[in-house]
N, C-alpha and C positions, 0 to 999 in steps of 0.2 A: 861360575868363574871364581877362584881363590885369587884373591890377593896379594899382594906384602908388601905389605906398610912397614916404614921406618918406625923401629921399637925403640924405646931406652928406656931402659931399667934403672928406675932412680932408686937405691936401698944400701945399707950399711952393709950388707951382705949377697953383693951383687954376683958373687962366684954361685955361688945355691941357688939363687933364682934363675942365673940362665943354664945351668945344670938343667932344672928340670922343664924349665919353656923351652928350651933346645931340642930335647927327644920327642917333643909331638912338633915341632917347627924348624924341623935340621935344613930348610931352606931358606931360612932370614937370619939377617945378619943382624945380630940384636948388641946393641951400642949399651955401655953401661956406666953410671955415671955415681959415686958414692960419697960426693958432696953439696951441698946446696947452692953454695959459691958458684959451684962450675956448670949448672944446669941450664941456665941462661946459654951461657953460649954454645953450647952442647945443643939445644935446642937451634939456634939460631942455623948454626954449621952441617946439621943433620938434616934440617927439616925435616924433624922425624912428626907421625902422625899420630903415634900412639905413645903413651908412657905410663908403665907401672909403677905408682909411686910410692914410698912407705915416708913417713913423719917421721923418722929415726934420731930426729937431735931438737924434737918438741917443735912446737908454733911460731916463736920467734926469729926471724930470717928466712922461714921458708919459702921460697923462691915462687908465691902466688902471683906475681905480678907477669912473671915471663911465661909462666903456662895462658895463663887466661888471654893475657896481650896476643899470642902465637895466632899467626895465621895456616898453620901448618896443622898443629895439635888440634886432633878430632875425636878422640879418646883420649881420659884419665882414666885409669884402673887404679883406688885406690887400696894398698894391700891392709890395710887393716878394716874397719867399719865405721870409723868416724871422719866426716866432712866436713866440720866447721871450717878448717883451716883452708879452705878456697871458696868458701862461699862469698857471697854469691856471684855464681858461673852463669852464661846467657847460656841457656839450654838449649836454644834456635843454633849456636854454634860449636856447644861442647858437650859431648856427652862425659858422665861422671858417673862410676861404678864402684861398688863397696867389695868388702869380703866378709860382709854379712854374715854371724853367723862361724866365722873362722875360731877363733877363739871363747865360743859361748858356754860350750862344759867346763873350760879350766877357768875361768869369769864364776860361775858358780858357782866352783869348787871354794875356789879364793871366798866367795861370800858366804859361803857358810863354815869353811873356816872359820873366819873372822866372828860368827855367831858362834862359835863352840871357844872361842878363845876369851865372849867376855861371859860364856856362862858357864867356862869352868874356871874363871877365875885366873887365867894363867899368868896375866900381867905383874898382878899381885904375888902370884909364887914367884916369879920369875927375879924380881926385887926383893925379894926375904932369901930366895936361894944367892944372888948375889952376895947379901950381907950376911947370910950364914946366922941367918935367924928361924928360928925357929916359931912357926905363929898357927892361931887354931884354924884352919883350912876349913871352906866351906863352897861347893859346886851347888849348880842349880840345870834343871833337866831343862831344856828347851821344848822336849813333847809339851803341848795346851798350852804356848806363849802363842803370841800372835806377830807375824811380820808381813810390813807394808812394804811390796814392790813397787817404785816408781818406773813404770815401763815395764811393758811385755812382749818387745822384741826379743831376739834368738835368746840372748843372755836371761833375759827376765823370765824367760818360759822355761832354760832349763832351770834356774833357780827355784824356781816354784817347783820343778819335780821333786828337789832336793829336799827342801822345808817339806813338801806334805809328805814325803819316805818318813821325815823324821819327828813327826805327828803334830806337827806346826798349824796353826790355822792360817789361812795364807790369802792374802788380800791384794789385789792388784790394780793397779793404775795406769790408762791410756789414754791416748787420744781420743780412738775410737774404742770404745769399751765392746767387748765380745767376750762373748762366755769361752772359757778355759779349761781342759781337762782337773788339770794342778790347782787351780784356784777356787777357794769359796766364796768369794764375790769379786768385781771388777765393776770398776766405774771411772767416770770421766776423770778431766782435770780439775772442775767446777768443783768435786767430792773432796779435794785436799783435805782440806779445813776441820770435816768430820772425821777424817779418817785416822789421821794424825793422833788422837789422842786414845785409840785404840789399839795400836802398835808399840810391842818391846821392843820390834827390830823393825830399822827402816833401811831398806837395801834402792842406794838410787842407781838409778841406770837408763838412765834416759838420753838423748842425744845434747847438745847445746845448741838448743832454739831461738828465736825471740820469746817465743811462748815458753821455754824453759830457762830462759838467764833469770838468776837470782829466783828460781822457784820455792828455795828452802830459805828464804830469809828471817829476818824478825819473828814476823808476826806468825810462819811456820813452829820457829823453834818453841815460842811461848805456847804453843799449842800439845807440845809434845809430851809425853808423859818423863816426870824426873827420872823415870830408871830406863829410857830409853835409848837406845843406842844408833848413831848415824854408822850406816858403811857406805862407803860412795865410790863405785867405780867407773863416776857418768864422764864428765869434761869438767874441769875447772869453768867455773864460771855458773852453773848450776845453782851450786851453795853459796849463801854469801858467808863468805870468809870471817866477816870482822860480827857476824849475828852469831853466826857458831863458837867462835874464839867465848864470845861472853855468856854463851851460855854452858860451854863447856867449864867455863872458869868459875862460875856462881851456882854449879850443881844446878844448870838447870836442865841439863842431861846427862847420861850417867858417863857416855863417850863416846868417840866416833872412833874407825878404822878407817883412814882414808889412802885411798891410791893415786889421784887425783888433786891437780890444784891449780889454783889462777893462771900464777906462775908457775912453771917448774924450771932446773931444779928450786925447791924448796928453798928461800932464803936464809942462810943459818940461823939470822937474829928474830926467824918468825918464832912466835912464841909456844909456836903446836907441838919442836921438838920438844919442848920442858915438859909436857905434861901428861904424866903417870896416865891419863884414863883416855892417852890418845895412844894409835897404833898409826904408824907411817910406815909406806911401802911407795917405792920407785917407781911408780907407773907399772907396774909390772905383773898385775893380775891377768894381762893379755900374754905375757912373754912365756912360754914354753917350750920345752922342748921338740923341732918340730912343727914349730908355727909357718914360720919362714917355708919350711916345703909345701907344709896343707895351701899357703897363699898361692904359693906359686904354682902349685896344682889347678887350682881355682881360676886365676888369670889363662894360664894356658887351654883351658876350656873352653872359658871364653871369647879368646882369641882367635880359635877355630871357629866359632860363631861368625865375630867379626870378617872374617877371612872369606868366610862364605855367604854374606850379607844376610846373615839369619839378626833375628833378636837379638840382645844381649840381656844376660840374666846379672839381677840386684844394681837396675838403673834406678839412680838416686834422684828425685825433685830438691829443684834449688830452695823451692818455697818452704818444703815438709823437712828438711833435710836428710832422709831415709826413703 
């Protein structure tokens, strides 16, 4: 028996997603909603049972309270990959789905950018070309350096194909550690500590856990080697903010690239925009061109799932958050 359940499409870009949920579901009448403000009562008015949701204006205000509270809402489809921001959901009453996996080549690409930008130097070009200086240039090859993967979900996995193409030695970290095509060794979380000062490049990507809040703090960052570089494209909250700030500041690493932060946006008077051996990017190592459709691809899938009381694929635990 197929279904149809009340849909609404919570996203900034709510014309493209029922575009394409529309031609596998031209029998449901899919409600759409593209602000946080209004999701509440949109829910409330609809009784709708399912909602594809995208974080589109970050974690603050986001309307957790009226989904979880919902006696109606039996599906979240969340269109990106991370769920901190409804946790924790009763699982006995809510199912929770990711798009796992949606954005993890362009996630890697972004990261190993970000490695070929502090080891060719280009920060440094980039402020001599500004000032019309002229200075003695010097690149370094990243083949035989060594980068530590925090996480070896979608993103983590394609990143490591990336680094070992480009003759990296390449080391990875899990929860549950299992052997890797792309990787030279893999170990737990308990392995931090050793691992850390074997690494030029430390690429985090991990979800925001209890088990991962504040994972790279303090006593991470003194561990790390001075010409090491952070990239972090996990959640705010991950990294502690005010350990990195001072060790960025006192060379006690060489610099981070971050996408990611407590807060966002970025508060002007934080002190990360001033500093030369930091790279700042808008959240936006997930945003391509094209994303917005693969999600919506994605959901629509699974909606046919839903519809026919099959399975649903990349169901999230409240505990694990993945």
């Amino acid at each position: 028996m197929i279904t149809q359940p009340i849909v609404i499409l919570h996203t900034d870009a709510p014309c493209t997603v029922q575009s394409v949920v529309s031609k596998s579901h031209p029998d449901l009448t899919l409600h759409t909603c593209h602000s946080y403000a209004a999701l509440p009562e949109m829910i409330a008015q609809t009784r709708a049972e399912v909602i594809y949701s995208v974080r589109f204006a970050g974690t603050p205000g986001f309307p957790r309270d009226a989904i979880l509270s919902s006696n109606s809402v039996k599906w979240v489809s969340v269109g990106g990959s991370g769920t901190d921001h409804l946790a924790q959901w009763d699982a006995s009453r809510l199912v929770v789905t990711n798009a796992a996996g949606v954005a993890a080549d362009m996630m890697a690409e972004y990261a190993l950018g970000m490695t070929l930008a502090f080891s060719l130097n280009l920060g440094e070009f980039a402020r001599a070309q500004a000032e019309q200086r002229w200075i003695a240039g010097r690149v370094t090859p990243i083949a035989g350096q060594t980068v530590l993967i925090l996480g070896l979900g979608h993103t983590g996995e394609a990143a490591a194909h990336r680094f070992k193409a480009m003759g990296m030695t390449v080391l990875g970290l899990r929860a549950r550690p299992q052997p890797n095509s792309f990787t030279d060794e893999v170990h737990g979380l308990d392995a931090l500590a050793s691992l850390l000062p074997r690494a030029d490049f430390i690429l985090c990507c991990v979800p925001l856990l209890d088990s991962t809040r504040a994972l790279l703090d303090a006593a991470a960052f003194a561990a790390m080697k001075p010409n090491a570089v952070l990239i972090d494209v996990s959640r705010g909250g991950v990294v502690e903010q005010s350990a990195m700030i001072r060790a960025l500041t006192t060379d006690r690493i060489r610099g981070a690239a971050l996408d990611v932060f407590a807060v966002e946006p970025l508060a002007p008077d934080n002190p990360l925009w001033r500093m030369p051996n930091v790279i700042i990017t808008p959240h936006c190592s997930s945003v391509f061109e094209g994303w917005e459709l693969k999600s919506a691809g994605m959901f629509a899938e699974n909606l046919a799932r839903y519809r026919r009381g099959a399975a649903l694929h990349n169901i999230v635990d409240p505990t694990r958050g993945y």
